[in-house]
N, C-alpha and C positions, 0 to 999 in steps of 0.2 A: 454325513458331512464329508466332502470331499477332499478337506485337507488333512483329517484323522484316518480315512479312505486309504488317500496315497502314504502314510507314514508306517503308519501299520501292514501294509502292505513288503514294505524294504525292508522291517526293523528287523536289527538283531539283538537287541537287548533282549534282559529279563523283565516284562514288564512287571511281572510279580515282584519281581527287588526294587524297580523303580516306586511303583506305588504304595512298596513299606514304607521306604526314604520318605516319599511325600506323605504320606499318613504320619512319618513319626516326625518328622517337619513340624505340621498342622500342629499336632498333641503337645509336641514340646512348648510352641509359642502360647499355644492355650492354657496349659501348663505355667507358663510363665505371667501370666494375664488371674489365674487364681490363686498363685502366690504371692504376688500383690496385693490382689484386694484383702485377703485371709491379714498377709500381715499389716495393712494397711488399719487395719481394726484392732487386732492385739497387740502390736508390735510396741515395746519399750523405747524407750527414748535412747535408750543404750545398743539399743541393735539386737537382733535374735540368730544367734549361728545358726540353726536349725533351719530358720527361711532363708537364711544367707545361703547355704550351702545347695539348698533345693530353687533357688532362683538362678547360680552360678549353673549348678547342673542341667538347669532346662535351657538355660541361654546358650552353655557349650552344644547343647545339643543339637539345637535347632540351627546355629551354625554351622556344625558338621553337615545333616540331612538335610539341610536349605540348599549348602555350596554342592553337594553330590549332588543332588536332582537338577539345579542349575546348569552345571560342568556337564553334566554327563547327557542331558538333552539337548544341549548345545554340539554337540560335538556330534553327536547323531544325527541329527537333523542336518548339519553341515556332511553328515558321509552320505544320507539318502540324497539330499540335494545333486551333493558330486555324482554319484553312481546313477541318477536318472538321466542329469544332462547328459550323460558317456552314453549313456543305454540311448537313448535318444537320435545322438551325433550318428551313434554306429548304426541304427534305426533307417537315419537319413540316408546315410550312403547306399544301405541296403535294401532302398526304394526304388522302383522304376522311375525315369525320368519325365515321363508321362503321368507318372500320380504326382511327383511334384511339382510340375506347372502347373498342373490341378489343383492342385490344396496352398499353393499362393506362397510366397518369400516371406509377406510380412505375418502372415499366422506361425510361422517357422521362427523365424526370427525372437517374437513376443517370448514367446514360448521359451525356447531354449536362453536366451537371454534375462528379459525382466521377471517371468513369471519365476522361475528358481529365483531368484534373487531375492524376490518377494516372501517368498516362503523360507529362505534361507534368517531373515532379515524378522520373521514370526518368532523363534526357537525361544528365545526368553518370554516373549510373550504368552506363548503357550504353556511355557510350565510355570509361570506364574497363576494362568489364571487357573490351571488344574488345582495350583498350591492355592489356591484364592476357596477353589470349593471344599478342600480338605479343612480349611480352615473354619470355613463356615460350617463343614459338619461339626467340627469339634467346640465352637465356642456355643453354639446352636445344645450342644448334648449340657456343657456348662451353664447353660441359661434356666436350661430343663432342668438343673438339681435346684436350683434357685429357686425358679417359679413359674410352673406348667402355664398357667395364664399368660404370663408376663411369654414367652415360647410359644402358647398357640397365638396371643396377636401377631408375634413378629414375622409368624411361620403363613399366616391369612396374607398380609399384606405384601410379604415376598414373591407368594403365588400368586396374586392379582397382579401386581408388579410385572413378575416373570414371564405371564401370559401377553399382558400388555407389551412387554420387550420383545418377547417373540414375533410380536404379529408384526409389529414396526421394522425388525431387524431383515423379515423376509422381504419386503419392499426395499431396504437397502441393499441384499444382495443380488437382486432385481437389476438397479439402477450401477451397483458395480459392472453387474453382467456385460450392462449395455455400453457403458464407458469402457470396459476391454476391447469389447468388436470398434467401437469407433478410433481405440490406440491403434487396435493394429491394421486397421483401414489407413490410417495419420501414416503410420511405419511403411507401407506399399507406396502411399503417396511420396514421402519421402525419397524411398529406395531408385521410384519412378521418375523425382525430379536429379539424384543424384544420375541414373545409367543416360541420361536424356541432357544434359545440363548445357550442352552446347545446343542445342534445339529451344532450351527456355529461353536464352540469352540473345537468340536471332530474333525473337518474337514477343513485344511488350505484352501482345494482347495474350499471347499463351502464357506468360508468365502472371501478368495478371488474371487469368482465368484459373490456373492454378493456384493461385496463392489463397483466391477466392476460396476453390475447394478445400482447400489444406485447414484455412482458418475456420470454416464453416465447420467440418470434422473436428479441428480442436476444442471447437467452442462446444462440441454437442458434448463431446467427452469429457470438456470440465463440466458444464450441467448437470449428469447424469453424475460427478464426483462428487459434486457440492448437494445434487439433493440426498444424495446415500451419507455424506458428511450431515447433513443438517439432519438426516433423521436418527441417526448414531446418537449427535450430541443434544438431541431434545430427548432420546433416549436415556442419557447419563441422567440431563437437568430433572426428569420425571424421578430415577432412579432414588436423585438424590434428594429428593421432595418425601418422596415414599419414605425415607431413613428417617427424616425431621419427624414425620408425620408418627411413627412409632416412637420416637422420644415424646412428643407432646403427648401421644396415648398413656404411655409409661407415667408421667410426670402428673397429669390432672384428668385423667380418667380411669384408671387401674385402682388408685390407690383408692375413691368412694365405691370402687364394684369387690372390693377386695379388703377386708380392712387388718390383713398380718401384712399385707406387701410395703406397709414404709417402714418396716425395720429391714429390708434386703434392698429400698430403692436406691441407693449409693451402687452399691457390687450388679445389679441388673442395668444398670444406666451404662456405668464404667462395661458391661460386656458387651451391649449395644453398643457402645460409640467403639468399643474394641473392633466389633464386628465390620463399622462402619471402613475399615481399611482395607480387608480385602474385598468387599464386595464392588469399591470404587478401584480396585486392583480390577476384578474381573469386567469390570464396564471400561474401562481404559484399553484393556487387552481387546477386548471385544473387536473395535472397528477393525485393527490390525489382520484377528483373525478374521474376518468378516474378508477381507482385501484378501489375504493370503489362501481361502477357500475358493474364491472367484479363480484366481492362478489356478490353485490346484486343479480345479474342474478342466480349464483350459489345457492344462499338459496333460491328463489322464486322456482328454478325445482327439488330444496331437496323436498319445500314443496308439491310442484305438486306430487313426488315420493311420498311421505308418505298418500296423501290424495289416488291417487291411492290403494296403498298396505293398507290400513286399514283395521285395522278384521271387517269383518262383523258383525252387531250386537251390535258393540263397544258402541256406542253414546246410543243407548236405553238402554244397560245395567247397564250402568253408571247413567242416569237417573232412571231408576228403583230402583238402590239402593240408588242412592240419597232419593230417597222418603220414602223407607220403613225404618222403624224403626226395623228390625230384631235385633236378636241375633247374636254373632258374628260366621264370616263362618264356622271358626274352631268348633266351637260345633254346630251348625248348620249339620253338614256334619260327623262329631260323629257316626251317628246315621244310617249309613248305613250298608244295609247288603250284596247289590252283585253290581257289574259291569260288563254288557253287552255290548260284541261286537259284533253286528251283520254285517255280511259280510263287516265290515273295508277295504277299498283297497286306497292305497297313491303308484302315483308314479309320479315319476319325473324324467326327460332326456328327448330327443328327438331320434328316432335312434335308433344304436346300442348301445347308449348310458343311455339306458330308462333303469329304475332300478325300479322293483314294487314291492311291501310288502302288503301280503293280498293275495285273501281277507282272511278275522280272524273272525274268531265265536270262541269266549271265553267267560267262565264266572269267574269274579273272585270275590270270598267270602272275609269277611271284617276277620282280623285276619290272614289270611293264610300264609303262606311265599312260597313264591315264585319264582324259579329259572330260568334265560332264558341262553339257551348255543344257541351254535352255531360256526361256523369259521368266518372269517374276510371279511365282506361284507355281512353276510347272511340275514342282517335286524333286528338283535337286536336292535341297537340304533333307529334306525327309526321307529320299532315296539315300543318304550318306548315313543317319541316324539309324535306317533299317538296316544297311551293310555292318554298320561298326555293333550294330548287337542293342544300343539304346532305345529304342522304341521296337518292343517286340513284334512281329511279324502275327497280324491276327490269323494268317493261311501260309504252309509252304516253307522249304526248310534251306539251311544253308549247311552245304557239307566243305569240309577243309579234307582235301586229297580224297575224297567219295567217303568218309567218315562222316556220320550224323552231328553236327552241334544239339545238343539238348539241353534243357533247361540247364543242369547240373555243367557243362559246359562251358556256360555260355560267358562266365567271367576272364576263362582263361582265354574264351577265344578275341573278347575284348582289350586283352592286354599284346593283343600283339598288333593293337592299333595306337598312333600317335596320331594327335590330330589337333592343330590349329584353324578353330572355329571362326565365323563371322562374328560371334558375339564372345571370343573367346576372354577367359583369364589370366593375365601373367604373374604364374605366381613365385615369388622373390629368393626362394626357397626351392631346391630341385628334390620334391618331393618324390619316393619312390626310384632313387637311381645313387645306389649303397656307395656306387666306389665311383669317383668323375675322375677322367682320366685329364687332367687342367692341363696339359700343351695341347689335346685336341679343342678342351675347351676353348683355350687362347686362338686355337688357329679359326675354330669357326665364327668365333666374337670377331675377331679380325675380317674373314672372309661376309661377315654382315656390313661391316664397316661402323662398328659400332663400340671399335674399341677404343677410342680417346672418351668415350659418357662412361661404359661400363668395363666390369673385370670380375671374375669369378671368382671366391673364393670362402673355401670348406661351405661348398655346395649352394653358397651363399652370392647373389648378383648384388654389385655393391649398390644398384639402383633400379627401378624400373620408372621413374620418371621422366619418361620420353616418349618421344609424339607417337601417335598411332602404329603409322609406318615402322619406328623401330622397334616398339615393343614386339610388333609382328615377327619382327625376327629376331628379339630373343626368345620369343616363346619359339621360333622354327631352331634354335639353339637347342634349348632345352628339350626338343623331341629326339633332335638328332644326337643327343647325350643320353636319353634313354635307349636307342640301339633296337628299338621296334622295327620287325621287317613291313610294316606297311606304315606310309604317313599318309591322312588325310591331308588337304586343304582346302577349306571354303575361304572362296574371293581373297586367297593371300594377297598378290601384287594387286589389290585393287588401292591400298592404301600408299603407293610405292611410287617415288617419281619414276620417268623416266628411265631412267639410266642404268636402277635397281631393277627394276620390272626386267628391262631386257637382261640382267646379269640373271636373273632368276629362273629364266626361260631358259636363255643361251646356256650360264653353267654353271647352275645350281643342278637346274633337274638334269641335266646329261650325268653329272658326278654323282647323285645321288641313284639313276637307272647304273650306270657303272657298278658301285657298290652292292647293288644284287635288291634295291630298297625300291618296293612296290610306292609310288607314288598315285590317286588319286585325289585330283585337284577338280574344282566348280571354278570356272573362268568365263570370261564374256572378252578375253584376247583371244581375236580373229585373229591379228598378223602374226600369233606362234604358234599356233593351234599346230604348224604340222613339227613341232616338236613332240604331239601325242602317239604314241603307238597305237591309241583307239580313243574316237572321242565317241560318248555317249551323249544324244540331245532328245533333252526330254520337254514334251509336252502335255497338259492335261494326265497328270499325271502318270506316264507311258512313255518307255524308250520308241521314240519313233523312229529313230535311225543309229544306226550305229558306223563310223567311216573307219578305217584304217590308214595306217602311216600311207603314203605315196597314192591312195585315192582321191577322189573327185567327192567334195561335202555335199551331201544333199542340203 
């Protein structure tokens, strides 16, 4: 079972002290259940201290060892939950970006999201239905001093039962399985109508073709929830059939096969219909866990997914700088003066489908600005992903001042990039930059022109609800508050009227080549283009030409 799988797997408990608690749980209530019946037969009309004291005792009891095993599986359950989704989170970051477009947003998502929450959401369920089979061992052994008969039918028809349950319950987790893949298919579509939402909105028929699909995936994934629900609960109603079905045994067929059992049929009835609590306790918990094992399966082959896809190098070089006491990357990485690409080659597809970029023998000097053209598909972006260290390089190395980048590397040599993507995020929060120096802040809000919407404060933008265009340059804010000597950008001014566009040519990037900060930009602006100290234009994936400042473009 996949969700006992992963639990077991985190735990730090003592299982042995857990399942005394739960055993002495079970015994106490059963305990309580034969001091009843006992005094239910001799008891005086006056009261008996002797069972008084022995019913107090097992009731205290089993509230003790009930609320421990409760309390104390809940709380564990809720630490493995937290410490997966962290292991996980950290998991993500420490994948290539290439394994996760691969492995999909919305299987990511489900996962770290719904599936813990699910299984967070199991904790009492679980230890109930554990406390559900302790229970049934102990009133099961009480039945047995009663009356071996009366215990082998109960024990016949629980097995025939149990078998029957089983076979039904693997078809419902079957049909969970299937309703998960169709959530997190729903959850992509979703994510796809959220990044796309101005694209739905121009187009009835895409919108209604998507809604199509959306609903079509909903509806498959409540099907596949209602028939794993209908076979769960025609599993209880069987369940609960079978219970009847040994009472009527009990009541008018035991006692002519048997003829001492109607002087015990009162105390054997009363254990049976005793019995009958937790067994609808563990057929209650059932579906739950049933739901919470499908979860569990899915984050245990998230995790499989992410230990596969991990950057190589990851774990040493995290060690590494655990240990060193450096200086921080950002000025650490200041101090360069070129970057080599020696025969770079990435490509990916299969087929006719295979798309390569490279190989690239480039050198690029620290300061310089930088231009990449090209048409749509030529390998820009993917030549920017290969330089900044994100899509590793299947051939061919990048050295910084004739030093080899290697795997163990290759984090630090990433961080001395800033980079405002085509598809990038603005996030609200200036994550990763300890101390903001707020009058540079103020002056570059200012120099975006975007200071009557926003304002900085404790690392905090009071807003990012603003058009494309400006969010573009609080995220180009935000890079140049991190203090990284290279900034990428893909198609900044493309979002940009007029009038920004040419401030951003004219004197953004002079201020920025001034300050000693390696600019490479992807642009389709001919009329600035000789503000580049070298434009790079790429076709078919291949620098075809490379110009310089004060030459003639091919």
């Amino acid at each position: 079972m996949h969700l006992i799988e992963l639990l077991l797997r985190d735990t730090r408990l003592s299982l042995r002290r857990l399942a005394l608690m739960a055993f002495i749980a079970a015994a106490a209530s059963t305990g309580v259940l034969a001091v009843v019946n006992t005094t239910a037969q001799y008891v005086s009309g006056h009261g008996n201290v002797k069972y008084v004291a022995l019913f107090g005792a097992g009731l205290l009891l089993y509230i003790f060892s009930q609320r421990y095993v409760l309390t104390t599986t809940t709380d564990e359950v809720e630490r493995i939950v937290d410490e997966r989704r962290r292991r996980l989170i950290q998991k993500l970051v420490d994948c290539e970006l290439l394994s996760i477009e691969k492995i999909g947003h919305g299987g990511i998502f489900t996962a770290i999201n719904s599936d813990t929450e699910t299984i967070s959401q199991t904790a009492t369920s679980l230890s109930l239905g554990a406390q559900a089979i302790m229970m049934i061992f102990w009133t099961s052994v009480y039945i047995a001093t009663l009356s071996l008969p009366a215990l082998a039918l109960v024990a016949v028809v629980v097995l025939i039962a149990s078998r029957v349950y089983r076979k039904r319950s693997e078809q419902a987790s079957r049909d969970l399985r299937l309703a998960h893949e169709r959530v997190t298919a729903l959850h992509e579509m979703v994510e796809g109508m959220l990044n796309g939402f101005k694209e739905v909105k121009l187009s009835s028929r895409r919108a209604a073709e998507l809604i199509d699909d959306a609903v079509a995936v909903s509806g498959r994934a409540a099907r596949y929830r209602s028939l794993a629900q209908r076979t769960l609960n025609a599993n209880f109603v069987f369940s609960q059939a079978a219970m009847y079905v040994v009472l009527g045994t009990l009541v008018f067929v035991l006692p002519t096969l048997s003829p001492t059992f109607g002087g015990i049929t009162v105390k054997v009835l009363a254990a049976v219909l005793f019995l009958e609590g937790p067994v609808s306790g563990l057929l209650s918990a059932a579906p739950q866990i049933t739901i919470a094992d499908a979860a569990a399966e899915s984050l245990l082959k998230l995790e499989e997914l992410f230990d596969e896809h991990l950057e190589k190098g990851i774990a040493e070089a995290r060690k590494r700088d655990s240990e060193q006491d450096d200086e921080p990357v950002s000025e650490r990485s200041h101090g360069f003066h070129a970057i080599q690409l020696r025969h770079l080659l990435f490509s990916r597809g299969e087929g006719s489908e295979r798309f390569t970029v490279g190989p690239i023998d480039l050198t690029i000097r620290r300061g310089e600005t930088l231009f990449v053209t090209g048409g749509n598909g030529s390998g820009k972006t993917t030549f920017i992903k290969m330089l900044t260290g994100l899509y590793p390089a299947d051939s061919g190395e990048i050295l910084v001042d004739s030093r080899l980048v290697t795997r163990i590397d290759m984090q630090r040599y990433r961080n001395m990039f800033g980079a405002v993507f085509a598809d990038f995020h603005a996030f609200r929060t200036l994550y990763g930059v300890e101390h903001v120096d707020e009058d540079r802040a103020a002056t570059l809000i200012e120099e975006m022109e975007v200071d009557r919407k926003v304002r900085l404060q404790a690392r905090r933008f009071s807003t990012i609800d603003l058009s494309s265009g400006q969010r573009k340059r609080l995220a180009l804010v935000a890079v140049q508050l991190e203090g990284k000597p290279i900034v990428v950008l893909d198609e900044w001014a493309a979002d940009q009227d007029p009038h920004f566009r040419a401030k951003f040519y004219e004197t953004l990037l002079p201020r920025l080549r001034k300050e000693g900060v390696t600019v490479i930009a992807i642009t389709h602006d001919e009329k600035y283009f000789h503000h580049a100290n070298r434009r790079l234009h790429f076709e078919d994936g291949r620098i075809v030409s490379i110009a310089t400042k004060g030459m003639h473009y091919e």
